[in-house]
N, C-alpha and C positions, 0 to 999 in steps of 0.2 A: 504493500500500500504506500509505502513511503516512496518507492520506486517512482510511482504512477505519479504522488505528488510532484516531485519534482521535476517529470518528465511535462506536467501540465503547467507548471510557473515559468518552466524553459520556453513552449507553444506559446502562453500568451507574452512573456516577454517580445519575442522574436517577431511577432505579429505587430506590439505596439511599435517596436522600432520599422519594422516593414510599411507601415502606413506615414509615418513622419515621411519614408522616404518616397515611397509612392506620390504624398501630394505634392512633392515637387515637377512630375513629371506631366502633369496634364493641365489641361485647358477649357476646355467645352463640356468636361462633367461637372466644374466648378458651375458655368454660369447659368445652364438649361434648366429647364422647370424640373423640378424634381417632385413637388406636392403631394404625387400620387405616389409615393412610395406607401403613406400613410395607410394606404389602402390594402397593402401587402401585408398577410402575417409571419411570421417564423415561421420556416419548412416547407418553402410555397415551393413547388416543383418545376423544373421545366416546360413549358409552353404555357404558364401560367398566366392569364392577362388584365388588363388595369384598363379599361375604359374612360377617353379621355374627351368633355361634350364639349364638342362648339356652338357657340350659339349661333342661330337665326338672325338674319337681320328683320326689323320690324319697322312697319311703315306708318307716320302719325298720319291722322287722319283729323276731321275735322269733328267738332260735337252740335248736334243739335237735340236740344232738350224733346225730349218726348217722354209718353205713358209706359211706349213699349221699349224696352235698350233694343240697341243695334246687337246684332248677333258677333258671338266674339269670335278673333282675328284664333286660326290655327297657326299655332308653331309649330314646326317640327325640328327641332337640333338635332345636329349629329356627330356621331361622333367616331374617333379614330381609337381603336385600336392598338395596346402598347403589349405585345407579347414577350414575354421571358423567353428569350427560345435562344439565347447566347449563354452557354455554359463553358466558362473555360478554366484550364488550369493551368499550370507552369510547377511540373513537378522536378526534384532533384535529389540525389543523394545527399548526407549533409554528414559528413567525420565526429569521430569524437571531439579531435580538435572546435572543429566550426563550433559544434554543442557546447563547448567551455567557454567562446567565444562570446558565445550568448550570454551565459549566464554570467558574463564579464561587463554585458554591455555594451560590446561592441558587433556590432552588424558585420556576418560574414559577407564573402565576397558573391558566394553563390548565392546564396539570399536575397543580394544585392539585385545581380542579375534576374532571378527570378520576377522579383517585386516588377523589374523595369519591364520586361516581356510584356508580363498580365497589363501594366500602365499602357506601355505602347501601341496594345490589343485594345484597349476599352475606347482608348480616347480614337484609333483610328477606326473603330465600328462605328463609333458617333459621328465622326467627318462621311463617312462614308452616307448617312442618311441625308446628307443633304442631297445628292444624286441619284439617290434609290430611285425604281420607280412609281413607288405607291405614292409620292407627294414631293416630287424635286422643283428645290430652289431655282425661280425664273429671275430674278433680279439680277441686272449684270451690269456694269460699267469698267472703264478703264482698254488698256488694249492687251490681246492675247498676246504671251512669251515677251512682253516689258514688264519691267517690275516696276511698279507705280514709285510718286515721292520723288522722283529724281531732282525736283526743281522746285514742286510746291504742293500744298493740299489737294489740289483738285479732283483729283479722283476719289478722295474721300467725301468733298463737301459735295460731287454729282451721286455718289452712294445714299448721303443722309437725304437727297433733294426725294431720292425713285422712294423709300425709305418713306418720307414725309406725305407724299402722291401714295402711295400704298397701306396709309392710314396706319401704319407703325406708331407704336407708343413713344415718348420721346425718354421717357427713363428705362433704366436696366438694359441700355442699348451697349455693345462690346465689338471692338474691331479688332478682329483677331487674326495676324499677319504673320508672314514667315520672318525669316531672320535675314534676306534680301532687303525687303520692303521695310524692317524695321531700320536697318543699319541706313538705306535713305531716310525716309523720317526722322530719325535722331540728328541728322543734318540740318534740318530745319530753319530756321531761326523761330519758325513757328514755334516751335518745343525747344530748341535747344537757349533760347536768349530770352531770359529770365522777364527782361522789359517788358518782351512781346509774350510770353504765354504767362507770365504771374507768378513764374515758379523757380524754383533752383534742382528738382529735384531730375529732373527730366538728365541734365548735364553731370551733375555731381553722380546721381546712383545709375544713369542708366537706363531707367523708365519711366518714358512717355506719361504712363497715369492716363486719369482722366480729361480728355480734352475734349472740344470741339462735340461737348454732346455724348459722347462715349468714354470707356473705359479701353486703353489701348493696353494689347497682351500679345506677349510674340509667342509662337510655338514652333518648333522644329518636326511639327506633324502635319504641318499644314499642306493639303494631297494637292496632285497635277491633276488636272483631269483631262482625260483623253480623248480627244474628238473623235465620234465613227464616221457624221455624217459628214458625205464630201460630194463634190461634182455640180453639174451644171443643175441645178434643181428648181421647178416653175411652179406656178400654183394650177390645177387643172382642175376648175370652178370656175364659173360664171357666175356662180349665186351664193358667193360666201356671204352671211348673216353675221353681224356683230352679236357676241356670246356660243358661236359656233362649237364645238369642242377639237373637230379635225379639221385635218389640213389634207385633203387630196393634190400629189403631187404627181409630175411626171417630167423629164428631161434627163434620164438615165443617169442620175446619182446612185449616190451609194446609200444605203439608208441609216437612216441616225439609231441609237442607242438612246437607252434613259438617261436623264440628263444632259443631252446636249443642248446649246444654247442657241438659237437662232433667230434674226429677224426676218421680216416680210417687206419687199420693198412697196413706200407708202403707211409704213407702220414706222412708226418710235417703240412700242413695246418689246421687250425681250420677252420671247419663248420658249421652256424646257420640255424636251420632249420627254412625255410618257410613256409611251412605246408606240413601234410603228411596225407596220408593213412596205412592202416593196412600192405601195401606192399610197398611205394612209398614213398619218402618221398624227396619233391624240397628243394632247399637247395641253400646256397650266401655261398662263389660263386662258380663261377661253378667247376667242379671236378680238382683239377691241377695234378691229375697222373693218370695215366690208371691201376686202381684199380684191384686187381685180383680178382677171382670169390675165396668166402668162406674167405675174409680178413676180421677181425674182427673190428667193428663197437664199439665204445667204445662212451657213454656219458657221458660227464661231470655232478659232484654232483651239489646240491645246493651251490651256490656261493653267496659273498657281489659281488655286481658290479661296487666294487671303477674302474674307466677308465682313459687312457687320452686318449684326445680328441681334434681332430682341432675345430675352431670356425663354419667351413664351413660344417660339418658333418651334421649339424641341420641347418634347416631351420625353422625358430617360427615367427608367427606374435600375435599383439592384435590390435586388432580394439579400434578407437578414439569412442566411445559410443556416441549418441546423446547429444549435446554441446547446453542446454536451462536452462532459469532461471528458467521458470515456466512451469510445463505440464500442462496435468488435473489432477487435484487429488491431487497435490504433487508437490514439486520442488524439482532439479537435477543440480546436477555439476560434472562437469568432470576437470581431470588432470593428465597431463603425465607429471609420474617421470623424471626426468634431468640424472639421473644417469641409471637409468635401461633401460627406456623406456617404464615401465608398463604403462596403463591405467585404471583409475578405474574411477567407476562413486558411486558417495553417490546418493542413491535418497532416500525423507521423501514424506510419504504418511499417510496421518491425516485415521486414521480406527477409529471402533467403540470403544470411550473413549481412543484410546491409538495413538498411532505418532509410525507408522514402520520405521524404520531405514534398508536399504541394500545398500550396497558392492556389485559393478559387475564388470563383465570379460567378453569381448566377445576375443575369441584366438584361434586359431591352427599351428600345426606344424607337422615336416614329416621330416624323417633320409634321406638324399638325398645323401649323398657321406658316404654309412657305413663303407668302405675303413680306413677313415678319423678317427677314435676310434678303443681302444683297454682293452677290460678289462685286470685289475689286481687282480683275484679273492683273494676274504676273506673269 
């Protein structure tokens, strides 16, 4: 018994240091709506889901007093789906040494690594929904394969404009950019000269901080994304309708992938496609002009996808893991970060001559207001 104790005080040690280190490594589990984790209990299983409502919009109307009321307006919200279906782990052997290590204090190296895998997996599952197809990000400015900042704000203050036209919240908004786009930025004088943004702290430490409306965050995760759609491509309609949902094409392109960005010549709007066929091709959001037949269809290069972004654009949960000292086979501890809200669980499982060590994650999430973000291509 005494064994077990100590083999349990060694797991949640190694766990609280594995999460300090953890939150240094991500970005977008920090700022995404999280709320509905609430709704999660202890031991929720994989494909487990979190129902997340959007509202209806509603139209005022006028009042005229009468005997009988006017019959009342139907709403219907809906809403999107947050499924647990990401299960991962980052297993390792761990020495007796590493174990004295622990209980020393100091964070092994394997550990180390571990922590950084499962981090570098969470936060790039979460990048990755902004391009999914169930609800990808259309907002887009700046130009494909340049890194924005080179000279001045602009492509961030045309980001906040699409952003503001998009009926985006003006709080808890975050531009979160790679380590190109920041190293311009920090050039600035906008941020970097004290005069001009009010601060010291941008030059002295490093970072930007809150400017211009947002909260600036560099990340070293921040994904390319890859264009499918290419070629000569028209629109082949006559009778496109504004609020349309597809795009019938034809001029032998290639056809686009989820996520791709493209305009319609005669249009300002950017469009992400949802999926397509060899002629068809559904697309967020719906058409905003009545396209003419033979208007050219233009996709966007490969792009960085530094963004801003409201906090409500994402919905993400992680599941609290089974909370026991002792399984079969192994003991396990679990602990949620203070600061982020990750969840991880360390479990050791005794194998043949050796002691397993894993790091797990039970999590999903889902673009529920793609409105809400805007890239800033790099």
């Amino acid at each position: 018994m005494a064994g077990t104790l100590v083999t349990t005080n060694i797991v949640r040690t190694a766990v609280a240091m594995g999460l300090d280190a953890l939150r240094q490594q991500i970005a977008l589990a920090k700022i995404v709506n999280r709320n509905y984790e609430s709704r999660i209990g202890p031991g929720a299983s994989q494909g487990s889901t979190v129902n997340v409502a959007i509202p209806s919009a509603i139209t005022t109307r006028s009042v005229t007093a009468d005997v009988v009321p006017p019959a009342v307006t139907a709403v219907t919200p809906t809403s999107v789906a947050v499924s647990l279906d990401q299960w991962k782990e980052a297993p390792f052997a761990m020495s007796d040494q590493a174990v004295s290590q622990v209980q020393q204090g100091i964070i092994p190296m394997q550990m180390s690594e571990a922590i950084k895998s499962l981090a570098n997996t969470i936060d790039n599952y979460i990048w990755g929904l902004l391009t999914a197809a169930a609800n990808p990000v259309y907002g887009f400015t700046g130009t494909a394969g340049t890194t924005p900042f080179a000279s001045n704000t602009s492509q961030y203050l045309d980001a906040r404009a699409i952003l503001n036209n998009q009926l985006c919240p003006v709080d808890d908004r975050y531009c979160i950019i790679d380590a190109d786009a920041e190293a311009n930025a920090l050039g600035l004088s906008a941020f970097a000269d004290a005069s001009a943004s009010g601060s010291r702290e941008t030059i002295v430490e490093g970072d930007i901080g809150y400017r211009l409306g947002a909260r600036w965050i560099m990340s070293q995760n921040v994904p390319t994304h890859s264009n499918t759609g290419a070629g000569t491509v028209l629109v082949n309609d006559a009778s496109v309708s504004v609020g349309d949902t597809t795009l019938t094409w034809d001029g032998g392109g290639t056809a686009p992938a989820a996520g791709d960005i493209f305009t319609v010549a005669g249009d300002t709007q950017t469009y992400s496609v949802l999926s397509s066929t060899a002629t068809v091709i559904t697309m967020n959001p719906t058409a905003q002009v009545a396209w003419a037949d033979d208007a050219a269809v233009t996709f966007k290069s490969d792009f960085v996808e530094n963004v801003v972004i409201h906090r409500d654009c994402i919905a993400f949960a992680m599941a609290p893991l089974l909370q026991t000292e002792q399984v079969s086979g192994g003991i396990s501890a679990t602990a949620v970060d203070e600061d982020s809200g990750l969840a991880l669980r360390l479990e050791v499982t005794r194998q043949y001559k050796q002691t397993q060590w894993a790091l797990d994650a039970l999590y999903g999430g889902a673009v529920v207001r793609p409105e809400l973000a805007c890239y800033i291509a790099g």
